[in-house]
C-alpha positions as CSV (number, residue, x, y, z in Angstrom):
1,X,271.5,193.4,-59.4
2,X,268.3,191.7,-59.5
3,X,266.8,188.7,-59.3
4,X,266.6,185.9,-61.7
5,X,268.2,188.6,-63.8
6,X,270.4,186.2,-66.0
7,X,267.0,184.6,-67.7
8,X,266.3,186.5,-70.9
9,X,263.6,189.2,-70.9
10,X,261.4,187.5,-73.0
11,X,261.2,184.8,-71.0
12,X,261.1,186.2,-68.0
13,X,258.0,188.4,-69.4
14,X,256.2,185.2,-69.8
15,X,257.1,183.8,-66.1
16,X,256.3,187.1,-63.6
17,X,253.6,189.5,-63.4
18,X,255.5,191.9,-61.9
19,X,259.2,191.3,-62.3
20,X,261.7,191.3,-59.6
21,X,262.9,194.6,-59.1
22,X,266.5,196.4,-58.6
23,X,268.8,196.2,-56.0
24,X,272.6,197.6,-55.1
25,X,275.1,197.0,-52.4
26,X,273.9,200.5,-51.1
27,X,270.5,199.9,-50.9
28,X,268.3,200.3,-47.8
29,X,268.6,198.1,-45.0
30,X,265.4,196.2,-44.9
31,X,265.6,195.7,-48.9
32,X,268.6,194.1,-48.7
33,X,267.6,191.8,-46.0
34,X,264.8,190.6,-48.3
35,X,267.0,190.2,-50.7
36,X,269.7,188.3,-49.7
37,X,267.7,185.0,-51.2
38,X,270.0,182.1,-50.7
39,X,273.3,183.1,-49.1
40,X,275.9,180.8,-50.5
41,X,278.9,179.9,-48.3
42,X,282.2,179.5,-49.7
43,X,285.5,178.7,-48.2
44,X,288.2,181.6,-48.0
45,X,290.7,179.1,-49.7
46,X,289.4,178.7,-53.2
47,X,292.4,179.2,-55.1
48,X,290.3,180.5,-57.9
49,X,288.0,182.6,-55.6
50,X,287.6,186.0,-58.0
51,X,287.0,183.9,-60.8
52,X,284.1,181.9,-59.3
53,X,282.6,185.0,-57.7
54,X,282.2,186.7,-60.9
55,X,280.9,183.1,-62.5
56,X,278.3,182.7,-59.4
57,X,277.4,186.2,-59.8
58,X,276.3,185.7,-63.7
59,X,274.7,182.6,-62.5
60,X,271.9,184.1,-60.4
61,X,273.7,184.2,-56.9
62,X,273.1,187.1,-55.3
63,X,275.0,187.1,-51.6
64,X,277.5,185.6,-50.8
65,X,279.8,184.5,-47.0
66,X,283.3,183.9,-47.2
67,X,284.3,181.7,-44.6
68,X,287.9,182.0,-42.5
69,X,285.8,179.7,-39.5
70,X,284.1,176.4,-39.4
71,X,285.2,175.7,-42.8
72,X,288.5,175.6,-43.0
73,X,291.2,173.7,-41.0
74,X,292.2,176.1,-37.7
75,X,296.4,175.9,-39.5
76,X,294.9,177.4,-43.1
77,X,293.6,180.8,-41.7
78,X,296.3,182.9,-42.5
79,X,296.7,181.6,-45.8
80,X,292.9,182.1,-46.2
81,X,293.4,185.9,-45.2
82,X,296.1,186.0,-47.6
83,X,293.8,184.4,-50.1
84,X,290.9,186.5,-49.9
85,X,292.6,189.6,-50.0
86,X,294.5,189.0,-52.8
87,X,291.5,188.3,-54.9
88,X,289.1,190.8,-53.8
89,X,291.8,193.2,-55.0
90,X,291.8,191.3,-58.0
91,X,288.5,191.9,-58.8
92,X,288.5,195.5,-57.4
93,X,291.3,195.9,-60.6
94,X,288.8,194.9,-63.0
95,X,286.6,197.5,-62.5
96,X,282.8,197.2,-62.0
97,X,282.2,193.8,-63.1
98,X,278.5,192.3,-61.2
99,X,279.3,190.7,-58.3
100,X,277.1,189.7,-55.5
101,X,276.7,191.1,-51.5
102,X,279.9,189.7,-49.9
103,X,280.1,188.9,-46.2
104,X,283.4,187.6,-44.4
105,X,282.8,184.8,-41.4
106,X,285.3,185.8,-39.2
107,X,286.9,184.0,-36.0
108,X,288.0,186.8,-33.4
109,X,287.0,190.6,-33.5
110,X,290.4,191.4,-34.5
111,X,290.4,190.1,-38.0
112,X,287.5,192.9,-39.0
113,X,289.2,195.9,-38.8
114,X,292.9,194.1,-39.8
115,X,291.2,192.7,-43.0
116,X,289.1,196.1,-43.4
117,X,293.2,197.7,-43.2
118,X,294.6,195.1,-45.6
119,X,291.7,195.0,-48.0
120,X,292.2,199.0,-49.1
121,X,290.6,200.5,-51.8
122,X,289.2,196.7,-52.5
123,X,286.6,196.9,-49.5
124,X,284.2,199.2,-51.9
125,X,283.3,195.6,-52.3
126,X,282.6,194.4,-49.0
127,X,278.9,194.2,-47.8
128,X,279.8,193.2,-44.3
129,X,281.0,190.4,-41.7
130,X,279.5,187.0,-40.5
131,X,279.7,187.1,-36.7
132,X,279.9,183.1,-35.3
133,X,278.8,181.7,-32.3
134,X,277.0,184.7,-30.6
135,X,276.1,185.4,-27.8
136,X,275.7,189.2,-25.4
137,X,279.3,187.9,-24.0
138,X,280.6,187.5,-27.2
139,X,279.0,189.5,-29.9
140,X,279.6,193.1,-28.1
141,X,283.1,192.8,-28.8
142,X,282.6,191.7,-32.4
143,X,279.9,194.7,-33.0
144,X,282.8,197.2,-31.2
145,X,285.3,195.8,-33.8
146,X,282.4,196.2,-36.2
147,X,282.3,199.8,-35.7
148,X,285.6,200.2,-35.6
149,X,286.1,199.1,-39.3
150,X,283.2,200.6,-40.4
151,X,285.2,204.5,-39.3
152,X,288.3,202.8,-41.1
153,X,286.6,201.5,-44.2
154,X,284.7,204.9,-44.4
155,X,281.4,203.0,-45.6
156,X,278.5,201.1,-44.4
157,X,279.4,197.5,-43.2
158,X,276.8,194.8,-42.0
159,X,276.9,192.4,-39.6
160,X,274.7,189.0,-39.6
161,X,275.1,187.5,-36.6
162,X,274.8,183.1,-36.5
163,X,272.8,182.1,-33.5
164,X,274.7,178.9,-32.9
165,X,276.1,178.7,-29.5
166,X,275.3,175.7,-27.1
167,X,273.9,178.5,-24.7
168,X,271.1,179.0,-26.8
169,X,270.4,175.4,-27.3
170,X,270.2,174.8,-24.1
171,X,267.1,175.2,-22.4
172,X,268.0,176.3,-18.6
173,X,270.4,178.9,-20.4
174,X,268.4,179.4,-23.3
175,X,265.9,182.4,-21.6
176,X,268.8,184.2,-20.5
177,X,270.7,183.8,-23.8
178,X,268.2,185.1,-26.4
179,X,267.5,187.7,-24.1
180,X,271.2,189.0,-24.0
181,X,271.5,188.5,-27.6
182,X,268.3,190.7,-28.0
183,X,269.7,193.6,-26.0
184,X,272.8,193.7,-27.8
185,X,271.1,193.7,-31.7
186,X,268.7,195.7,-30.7
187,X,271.9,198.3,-29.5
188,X,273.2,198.1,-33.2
189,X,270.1,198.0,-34.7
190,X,270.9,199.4,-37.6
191,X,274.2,197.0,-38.4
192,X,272.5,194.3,-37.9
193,X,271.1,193.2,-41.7
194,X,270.1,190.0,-40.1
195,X,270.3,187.0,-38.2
196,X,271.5,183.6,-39.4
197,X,270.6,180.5,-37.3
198,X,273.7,177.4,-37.0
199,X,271.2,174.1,-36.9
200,X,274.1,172.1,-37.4
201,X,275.8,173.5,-34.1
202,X,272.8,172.8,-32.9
203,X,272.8,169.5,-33.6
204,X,276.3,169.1,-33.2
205,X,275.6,169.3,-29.2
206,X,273.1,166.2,-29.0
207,X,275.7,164.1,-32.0
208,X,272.6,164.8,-34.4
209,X,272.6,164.9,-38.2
210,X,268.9,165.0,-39.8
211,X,269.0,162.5,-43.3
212,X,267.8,164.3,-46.5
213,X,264.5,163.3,-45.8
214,X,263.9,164.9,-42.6
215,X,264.0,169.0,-42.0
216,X,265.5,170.5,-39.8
217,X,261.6,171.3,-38.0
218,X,261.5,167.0,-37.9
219,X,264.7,167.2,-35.4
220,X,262.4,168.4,-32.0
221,X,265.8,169.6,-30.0
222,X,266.1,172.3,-33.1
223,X,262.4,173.1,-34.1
224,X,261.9,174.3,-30.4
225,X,265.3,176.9,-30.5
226,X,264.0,178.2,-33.8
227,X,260.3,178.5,-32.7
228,X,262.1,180.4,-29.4
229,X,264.5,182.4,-31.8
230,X,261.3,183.7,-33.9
231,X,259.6,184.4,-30.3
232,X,262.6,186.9,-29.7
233,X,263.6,188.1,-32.5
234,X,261.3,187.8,-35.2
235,X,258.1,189.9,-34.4
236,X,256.3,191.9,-36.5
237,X,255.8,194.8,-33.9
238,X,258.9,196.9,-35.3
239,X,261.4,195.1,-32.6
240,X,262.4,192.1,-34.8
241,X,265.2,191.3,-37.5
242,X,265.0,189.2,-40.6
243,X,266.1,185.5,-39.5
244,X,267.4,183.1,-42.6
245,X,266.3,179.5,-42.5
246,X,269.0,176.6,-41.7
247,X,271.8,175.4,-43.3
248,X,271.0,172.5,-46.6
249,X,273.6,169.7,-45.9
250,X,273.1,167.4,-48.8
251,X,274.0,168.6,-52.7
252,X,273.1,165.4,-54.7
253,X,270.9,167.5,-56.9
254,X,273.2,168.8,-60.0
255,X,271.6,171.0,-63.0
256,X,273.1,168.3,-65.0
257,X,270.9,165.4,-63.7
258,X,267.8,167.8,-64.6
259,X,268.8,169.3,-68.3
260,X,268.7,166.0,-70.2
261,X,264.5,164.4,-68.6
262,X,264.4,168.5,-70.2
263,X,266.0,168.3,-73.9
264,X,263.1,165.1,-73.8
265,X,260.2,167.1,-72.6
266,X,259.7,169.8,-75.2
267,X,256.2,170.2,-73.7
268,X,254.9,172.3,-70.2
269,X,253.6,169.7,-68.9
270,X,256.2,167.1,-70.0
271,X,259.0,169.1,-68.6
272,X,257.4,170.0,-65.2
273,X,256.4,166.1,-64.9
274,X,259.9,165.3,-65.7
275,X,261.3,167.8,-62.7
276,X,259.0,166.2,-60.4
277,X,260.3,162.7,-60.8
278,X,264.2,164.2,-61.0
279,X,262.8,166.4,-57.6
280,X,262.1,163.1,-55.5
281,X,264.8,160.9,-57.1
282,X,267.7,163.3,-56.3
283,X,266.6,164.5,-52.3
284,X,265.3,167.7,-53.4
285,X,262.6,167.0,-51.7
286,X,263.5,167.2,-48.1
287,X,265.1,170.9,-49.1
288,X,261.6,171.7,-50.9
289,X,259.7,170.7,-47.7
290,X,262.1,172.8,-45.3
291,X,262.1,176.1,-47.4
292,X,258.3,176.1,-47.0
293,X,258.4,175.1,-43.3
294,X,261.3,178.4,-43.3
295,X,258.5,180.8,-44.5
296,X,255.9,179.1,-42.5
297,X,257.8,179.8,-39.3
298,X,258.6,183.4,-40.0
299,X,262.5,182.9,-42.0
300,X,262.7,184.1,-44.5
301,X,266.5,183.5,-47.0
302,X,268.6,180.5,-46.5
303,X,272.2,179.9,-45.8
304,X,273.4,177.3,-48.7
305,X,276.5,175.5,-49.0
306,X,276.2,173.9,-52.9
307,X,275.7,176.7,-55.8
308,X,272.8,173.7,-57.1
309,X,270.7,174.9,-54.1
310,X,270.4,178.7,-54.6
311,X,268.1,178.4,-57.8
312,X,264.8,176.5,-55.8
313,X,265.5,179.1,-53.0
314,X,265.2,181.9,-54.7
315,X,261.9,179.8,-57.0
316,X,260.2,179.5,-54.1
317,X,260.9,182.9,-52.9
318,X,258.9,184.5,-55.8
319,X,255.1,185.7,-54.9
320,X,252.5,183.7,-56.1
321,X,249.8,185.5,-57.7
322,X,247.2,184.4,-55.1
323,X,250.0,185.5,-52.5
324,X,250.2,188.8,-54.0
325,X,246.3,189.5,-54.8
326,X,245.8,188.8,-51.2
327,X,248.2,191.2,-49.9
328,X,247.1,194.1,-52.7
329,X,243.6,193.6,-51.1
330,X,244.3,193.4,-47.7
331,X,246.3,196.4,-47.7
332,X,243.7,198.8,-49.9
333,X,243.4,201.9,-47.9
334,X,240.0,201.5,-47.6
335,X,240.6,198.3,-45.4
336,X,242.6,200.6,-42.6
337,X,239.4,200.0,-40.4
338,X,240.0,196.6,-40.9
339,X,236.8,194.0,-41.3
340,X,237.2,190.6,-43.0
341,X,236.9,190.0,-47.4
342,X,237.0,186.8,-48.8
343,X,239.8,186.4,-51.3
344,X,239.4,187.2,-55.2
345,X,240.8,183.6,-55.8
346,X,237.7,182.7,-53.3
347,X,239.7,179.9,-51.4
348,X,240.1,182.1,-48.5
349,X,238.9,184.7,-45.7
350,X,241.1,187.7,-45.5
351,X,241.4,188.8,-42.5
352,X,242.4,192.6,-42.7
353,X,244.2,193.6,-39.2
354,X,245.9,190.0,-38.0
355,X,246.4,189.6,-41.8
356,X,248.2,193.0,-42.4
357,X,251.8,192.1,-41.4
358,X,252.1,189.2,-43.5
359,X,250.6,191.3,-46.5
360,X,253.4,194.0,-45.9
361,X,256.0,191.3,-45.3
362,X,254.7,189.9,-48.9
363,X,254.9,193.3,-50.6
364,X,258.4,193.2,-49.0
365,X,259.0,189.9,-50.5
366,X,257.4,190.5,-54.3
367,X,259.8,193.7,-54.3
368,X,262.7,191.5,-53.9
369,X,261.5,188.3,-56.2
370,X,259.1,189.2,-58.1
371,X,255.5,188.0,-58.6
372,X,254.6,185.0,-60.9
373,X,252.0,184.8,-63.6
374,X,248.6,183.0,-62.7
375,X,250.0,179.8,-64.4
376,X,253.2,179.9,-63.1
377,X,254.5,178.0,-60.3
378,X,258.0,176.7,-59.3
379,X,258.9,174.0,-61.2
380,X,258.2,177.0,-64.6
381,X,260.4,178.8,-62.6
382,X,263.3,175.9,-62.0
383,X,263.0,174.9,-65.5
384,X,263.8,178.2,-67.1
385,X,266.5,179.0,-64.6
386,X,268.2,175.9,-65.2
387,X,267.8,176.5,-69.0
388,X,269.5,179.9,-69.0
């Protein structure tokens, strides 16, 4: 699978510099966590779930959770169970049809080896579980049943763990908390494909819920766990794990509302003027504005609930050029003394040493997404995703 890999090649040539490269379910660890772009959560229940996997996967989503816990009713989870299994066998009958990385949210550490058992031949297509609510307390016996599934399934199986937990939100338990859950990742260190945070737990606890114009870094009660979070268990030293920006809770914006302003804007610069105005009019804009505030703060990914949210995700994951000519510089091996260069777009100092783990973490990044032409910015990049 790759990236933006449903857009023809042609166009696609005339959008990236350096396209987005390859990917499988079996690739290394810290690819995949790059990767996993915006993480679309589905309910368990979906009466046509194989069907809309394989349409979502065509469509440009690349991972995928599918949810037996928050949402769902707490009397639907065995028919959920009975649900899932029954179509990820389907689709394990159909052979190797594209499908994207797909994670179960689970409620109890029993269900991962029982669904690992009931699942069969059909878990070839299982990436990994969706661990809720953890904590030390709670996640070491999810990470034992973990393992235990893993022997079973007789393949590699993830586990993204949500930071969610009142605990962690609160601050004369909060110290304690992320420094229990640190010891136990950093245990499993090698399951753990990365850490997902639950804002809307978070906010659940205080009877918060931030309007589409506000992010979740507006809401002061959830910027400071996340700023504590990345503290933890986001540093660049070799200790820290890939953390996935917040939840999106609004899902006004439909490709629908965007392709007609485009049939009228044959025209560059008539088309990107005409997703501006359908950008602001239809709340994209608070979602815009937190995605950049995600990679500003050190997340990288996002956890989305509405399939109209995973294309500007993944449009404002790509590398801009300037991003990547910085990080190509920066990281020359004759800057391994370090020193400071100002940047070919000369806009900039480069700063070699502080500078260099944002430049690998870029590399990382333009791997993953790919790195965009000199003229070629985001809304290029909505525009021909949503004409695809």
């Amino acid at each position: 699978m790759r990236h933006f890999g449903y857009i023809p090649a042609a166009v696609r040539a005339g959008l990236f510099h350096r396209e987005p490269g390859d990917f499988t379910a079996d690739s290394p660890p810290h690819v995949l966590a790059t990767a996993l772009g915006a993480t679309l959560y589905s309910p368990a229940t979906r009466p046509r779930l194989a069907d809309d996997l394989a349409k979502l996967a065509r469509q440009g989503v690349v991972s995928m959770v599918l949810c037996l816990e928050d949402s769902i009713d707490d009397a639907d989870v065995a028919g959920a169970e009975d649900n899932l299994v029954r179509h990820l066998a389907e689709l394990d009958a159909r052979g190797d049809e594209p499908l994207p990385l797909l994670f179960i949210r689970v409620r109890e550490p029993a269900q991962l080896p029982d669904l690992v058992r009931r699942l069969g031949p059909a878990v070839r297509l299982l990436s990994g579980f969706v661990l809720p609510k953890f904590t030390e307390e709670r996640g070491v016996p999810f990470l034992e049943a973990l393992i235990s599934a893993e022997a079973d399934a007789g393949r590699r199986l993830f586990a993204m763990p949500v930071l969610e937990s009142p605990e962690l939100l609160h601050l004369e338990t909060r110290q304690d908390t992320l420094a229990g859950i640190a010891r136990t990742v950093d245990k499993h260190r090698d399951r753990i494909l990365a850490l997902r945070l639950g804002v809307t737990d978070f906010c659940s606890a205080y009877g918060l819920r931030r309007p589409p114009h506000l992010t979740a870094y507006d809401v002061q009660i959830v910027a400071g766990v996340i700023g504590d979070v990345v503290n933890v268990l986001g540093r660049s030293d070799g200790t820290g794990f890939t953390i996935s920006g917040p939840v999106w809770e609004y899902f006004r914006l439909q490709e629908r509302m965007f392709k007609p302003q485009l049939r009228r804007s044959p025209f560059m610069e008539q088309r990107a003027d005409a997703l501006r105005t359908a950008l602001i009019e239809h709340d994209m804009d608070g979602l815009l504005r937190e995605i950049e505030l995600d990679r500003a703060n050190g997340l990288l990914g996002k956890t989305c609930i509405h399939p109209s949210h995973v294309l500007p995700v993944h449009a404002l994951s790509v590398v801009s050029h300037e991003e990547y000519s910085d990080a190509r510089d920066i990281l020359r091996p004759e800057r391994d003394g370090g020193g400071v260069l100002r940047s070919a777009y000369t806009n900039k100092m480069n700063e070699v040493k502080p500078h260099r783990a944002w430049a690998e973490r870029t590399l990382l990044r333009a791997d993953a997404f790919g790195v965009a032409r000199e003229d070629v910015g985001f809304v290029e990049l909505l525009a021909a995703g949503l004409n695809a």
